[in-house]
N, C-alpha and C positions, 0 to 999 in steps of 0.2 A: 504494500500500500504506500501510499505519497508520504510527502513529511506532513503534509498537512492537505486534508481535504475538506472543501468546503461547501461545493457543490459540485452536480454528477451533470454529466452532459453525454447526448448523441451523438457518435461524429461517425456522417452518413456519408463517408467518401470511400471508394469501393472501387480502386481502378486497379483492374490489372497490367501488371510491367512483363513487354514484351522481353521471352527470352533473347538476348543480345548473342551475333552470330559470327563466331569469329573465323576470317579465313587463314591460309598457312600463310601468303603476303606477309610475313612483320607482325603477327596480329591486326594489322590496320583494316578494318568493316569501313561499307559504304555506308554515305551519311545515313543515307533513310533508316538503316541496322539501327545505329548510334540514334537518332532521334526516340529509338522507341522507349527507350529508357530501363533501369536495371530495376531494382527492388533491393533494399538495404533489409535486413532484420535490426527488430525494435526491442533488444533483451532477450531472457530465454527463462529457462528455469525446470524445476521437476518438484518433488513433493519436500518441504522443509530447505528450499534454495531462491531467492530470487537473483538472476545475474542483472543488476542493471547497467547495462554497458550495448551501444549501439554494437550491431557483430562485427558493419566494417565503419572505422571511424575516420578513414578517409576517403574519398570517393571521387573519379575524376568523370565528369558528363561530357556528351560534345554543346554546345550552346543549341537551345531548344529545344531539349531533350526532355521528356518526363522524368521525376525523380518519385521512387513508390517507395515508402514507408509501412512495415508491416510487422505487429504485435504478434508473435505465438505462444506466448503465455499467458498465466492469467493474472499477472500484474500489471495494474497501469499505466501507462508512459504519457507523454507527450514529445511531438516532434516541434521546438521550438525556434523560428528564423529569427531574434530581434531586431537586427538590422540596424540600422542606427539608434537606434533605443538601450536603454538599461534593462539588463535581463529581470524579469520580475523574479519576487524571493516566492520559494515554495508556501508560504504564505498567502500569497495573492488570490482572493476569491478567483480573478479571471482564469487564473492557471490552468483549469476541465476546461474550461468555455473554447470551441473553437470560433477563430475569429470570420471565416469563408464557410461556414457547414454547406457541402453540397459541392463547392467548386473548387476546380481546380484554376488554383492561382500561378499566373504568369512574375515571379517572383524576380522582384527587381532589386535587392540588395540594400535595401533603404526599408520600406516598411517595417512594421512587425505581424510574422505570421506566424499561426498557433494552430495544433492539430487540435487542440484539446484531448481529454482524455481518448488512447487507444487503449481498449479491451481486446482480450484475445479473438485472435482473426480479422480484425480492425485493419484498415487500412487507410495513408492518407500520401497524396501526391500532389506536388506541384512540377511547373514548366520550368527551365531555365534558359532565358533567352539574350541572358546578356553575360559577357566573359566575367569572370572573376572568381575570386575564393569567398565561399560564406562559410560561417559556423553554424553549427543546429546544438540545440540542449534539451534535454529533457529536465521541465521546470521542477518537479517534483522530486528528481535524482540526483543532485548535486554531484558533480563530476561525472555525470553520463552527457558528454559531448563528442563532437566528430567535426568534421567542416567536407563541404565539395567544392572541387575546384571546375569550375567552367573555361571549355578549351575549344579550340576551331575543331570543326566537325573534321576528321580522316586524321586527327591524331594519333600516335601510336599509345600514348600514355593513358587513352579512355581507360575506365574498367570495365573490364568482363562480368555476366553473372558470374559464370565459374569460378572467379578471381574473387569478388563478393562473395560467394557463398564459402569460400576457403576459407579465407579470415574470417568470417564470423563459426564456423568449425572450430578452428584454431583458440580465436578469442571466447567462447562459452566455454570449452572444455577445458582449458586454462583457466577461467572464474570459477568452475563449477570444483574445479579440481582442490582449488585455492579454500572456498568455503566450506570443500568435505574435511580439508584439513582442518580448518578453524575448528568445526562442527567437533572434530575427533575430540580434538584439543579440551573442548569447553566439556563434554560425555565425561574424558577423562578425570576431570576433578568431579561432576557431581552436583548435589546440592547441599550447601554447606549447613552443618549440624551445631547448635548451641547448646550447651544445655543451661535449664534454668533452674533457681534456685528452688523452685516448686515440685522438680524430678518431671518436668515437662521438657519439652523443647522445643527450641523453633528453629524451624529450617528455611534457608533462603534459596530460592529457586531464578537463576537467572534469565530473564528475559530476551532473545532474541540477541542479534552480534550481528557485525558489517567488516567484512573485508572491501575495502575501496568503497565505493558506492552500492555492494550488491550485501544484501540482506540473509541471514541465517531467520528463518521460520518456524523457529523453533523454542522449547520450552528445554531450559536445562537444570532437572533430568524433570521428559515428560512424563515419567512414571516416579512415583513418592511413595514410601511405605511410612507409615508413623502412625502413633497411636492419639486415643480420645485426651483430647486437654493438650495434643500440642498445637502450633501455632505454627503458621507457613506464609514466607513475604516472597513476594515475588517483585522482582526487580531488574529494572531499564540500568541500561549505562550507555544506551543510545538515541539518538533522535528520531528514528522509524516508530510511528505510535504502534504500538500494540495494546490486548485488553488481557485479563485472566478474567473468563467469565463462567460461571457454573447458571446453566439453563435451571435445573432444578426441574424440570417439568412444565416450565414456560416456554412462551413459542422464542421464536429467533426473531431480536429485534432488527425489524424492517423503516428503513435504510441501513444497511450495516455499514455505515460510514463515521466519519466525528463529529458531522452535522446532526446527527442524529441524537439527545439527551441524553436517551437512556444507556448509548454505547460509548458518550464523551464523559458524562459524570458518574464518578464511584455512587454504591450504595454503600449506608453505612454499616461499619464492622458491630454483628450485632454480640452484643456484652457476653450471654451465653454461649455462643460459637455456631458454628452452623453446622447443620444436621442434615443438609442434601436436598432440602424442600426450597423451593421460592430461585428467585434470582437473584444471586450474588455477582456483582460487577466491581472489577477493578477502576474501571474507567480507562479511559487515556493513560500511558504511562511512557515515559522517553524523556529522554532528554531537549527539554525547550518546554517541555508540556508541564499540565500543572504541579503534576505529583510526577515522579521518579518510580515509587514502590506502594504496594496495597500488600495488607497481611488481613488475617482471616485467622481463629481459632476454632478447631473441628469439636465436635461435642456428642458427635455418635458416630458408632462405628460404620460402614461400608466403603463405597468403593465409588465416589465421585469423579466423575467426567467433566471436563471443563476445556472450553476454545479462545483461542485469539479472535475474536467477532471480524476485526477487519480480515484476517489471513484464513479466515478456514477453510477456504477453496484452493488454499492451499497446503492443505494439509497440516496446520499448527493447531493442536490441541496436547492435551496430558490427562493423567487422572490420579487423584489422591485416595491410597489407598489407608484406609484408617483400619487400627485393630484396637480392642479394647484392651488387649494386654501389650505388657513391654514388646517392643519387635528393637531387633539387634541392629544400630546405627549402621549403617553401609549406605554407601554411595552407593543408588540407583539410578537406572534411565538406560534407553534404547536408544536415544537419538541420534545426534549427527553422522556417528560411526559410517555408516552405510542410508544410504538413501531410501533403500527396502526395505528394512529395521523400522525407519521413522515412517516409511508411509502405514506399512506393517501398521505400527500404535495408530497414529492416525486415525485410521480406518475404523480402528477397535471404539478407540475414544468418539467419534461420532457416532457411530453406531449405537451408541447409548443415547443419543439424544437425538440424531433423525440421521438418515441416509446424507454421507456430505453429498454425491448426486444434486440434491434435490436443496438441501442450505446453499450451495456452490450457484445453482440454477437461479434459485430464488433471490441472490444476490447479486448476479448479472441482469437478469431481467427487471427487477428492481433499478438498480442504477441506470439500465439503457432507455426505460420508460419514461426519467425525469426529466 
């Protein structure tokens, strides 16, 4: 999810980028090849990863050339030109909004142009008809930029799809690679154990992590064993919001966004602990946001399920499991290790509270309907 989202928008641009055809010549294609334009990927991702990183972050067109833009995950992007503008901060109510919905804009180096939010399979293109180097950003991913360079048609230095599609091969599986590592890393330690002076304790469960701009989706460790009368914080030490929310048997708050009350503001920690009934919500947690960490003391025994509201479509949930007798301090959790381990829980942990299918659905269609 964005560093900050404000409101959800359509972006109904839908053009396909002709394959680019290259001959043995030099690699050099005739203009009309080159005019038809390539297709860049707009990040990537699998269950517990988001990479946010354009695939190819340089990109050379011939001048009036289509340039396609293309989401295939389920994390948001925006494809941002500001042009002689100041880039807005991921803040910016306008940030989803796209600024052309419907058209493809003849992109002249000056303006500022905005995809707004791209949802997976989303697509958004413009023309480039005049030489020069532009930058693009994704408003929401701070350090997810690239630039294209516009060149006289029958160049040798265009790019290829093939060429596009390599590097962005190259560049995911090197992010991906990157964040399994962090993921190992953070598994490794756990979640840290206090004990308290009452023969209870509390344990801190870390929230989510960022290699470069791409985001780790995950609870560390999403599985917790502890007993009635401890206490468990969960906590940010980054700026990507996330929530810890236990459904309790409540629906799934629709808009799953930070515009939304019930998914931006904590409920509060009630005094005798909670017992698995009603909704308990973190709220917003990260760094810039209001709070950093929400804790919870458990007051009956079972086996609680709980989601990140913004990420569960992608797979970010855990479950605390409570026993009424001592259970022996050890570091748990299935996460980041393996990306089939986490989807593995995942799976489990929604299951308890609805098909992710169908939360994942209802929170695409929701967002593209507003």
């Amino acid at each position: 999810m964005s560093r900050f989202v404000t409101r959800s928008a359509l972006v109904a641009m839908a053009l396909l980028a002709a394959i680019a055809i290259q001959f043995a010549s030099g690699g050099v294609r005739p203009a009309e090849a080159q005019a038809a334009g390539v297709t860049v990927q707009v990040g990537s991702g699998e269950p517990g990863y988001a990479v946010n990183l354009f695939g190819s972050p340089k990109v050379t067109v011939a001048a009036g050339s289509t340039l396609t833009f293309k989401n295939p995950w389920l994390e948001p992007h925006t494809v941002t030109f500001p042009g002689a503008t100041k880039l807005p901060p991921p803040s910016d109510p306008k940030a989803p909004v796209p600024t052309d919905p419907g058209k493809t804009v003849a992109y002249d180096g000056v303006a500022y142009l905005n995809s707004g939010f791209l949802f997976k399979d989303q697509t958004f293109a413009l023309s480039l008809p005049t030489k020069g180097t532009y930058k693009f950003y994704c408003i929401i991913h701070p350090g997810m930029e690239g630039s294209v360079d516009v060149v006289d048609a029958g160049s040798a230095s265009i790019s290829t799809q093939a060429q596009l599609d390599a590097a962005a091969t190259k560049t995911f599986a090197d992010a991906t690679a990157a964040l399994k590592a962090a993921s190992a890393a953070e598994t490794a330690k756990g979640a840290t154990r206090t004990a308290n002076a009452d023969g209870t304790s509390t344990w801190t469960v870390n929230v989510g992590g960022m290699v470069g701009p791409s985001d780790l989706q995950q609870f560390y460790a999403p599985k917790l064993d502890i007993r009635v009368g401890d206490t468990v914080v969960w906590k940010s030490a980054v700026p990507t919001p996330h929530t810890a929310t236990f459904l309790g048997g409540t629906a799934m708050p629709l808009p799953p966004t930070p515009e939304n009350p019930k998914v931006m503001q904590a409920t509060p920690a009630l005094a005798a602990g909670y017992s698995g009934t009603g909704y308990l919500n973190s709220g917003i947690i990260g760094v810039g946001w209001p709070a950093q960490q929400y804790s919870t003391k458990f007051a009956a025994a079972g086996s609680f399920p709980y989601i990140c509201v913004l990420h569960v479509d992608q797979g970010m949930g855990g479950v605390v499991n409570v026993a009424a007798a001592q259970v022996t301090p050890a570091r748990t959790g299935t996460g980041g290790a393996d990306a089939a381990s986490t989807a593995s829980l995942a799976l489990q942990v929604i299951a308890a509270v609805a098909a992710i299918a169908a939360v994942a659905g209802a929170r695409r269609s929701t967002l593209r309907s507003r």
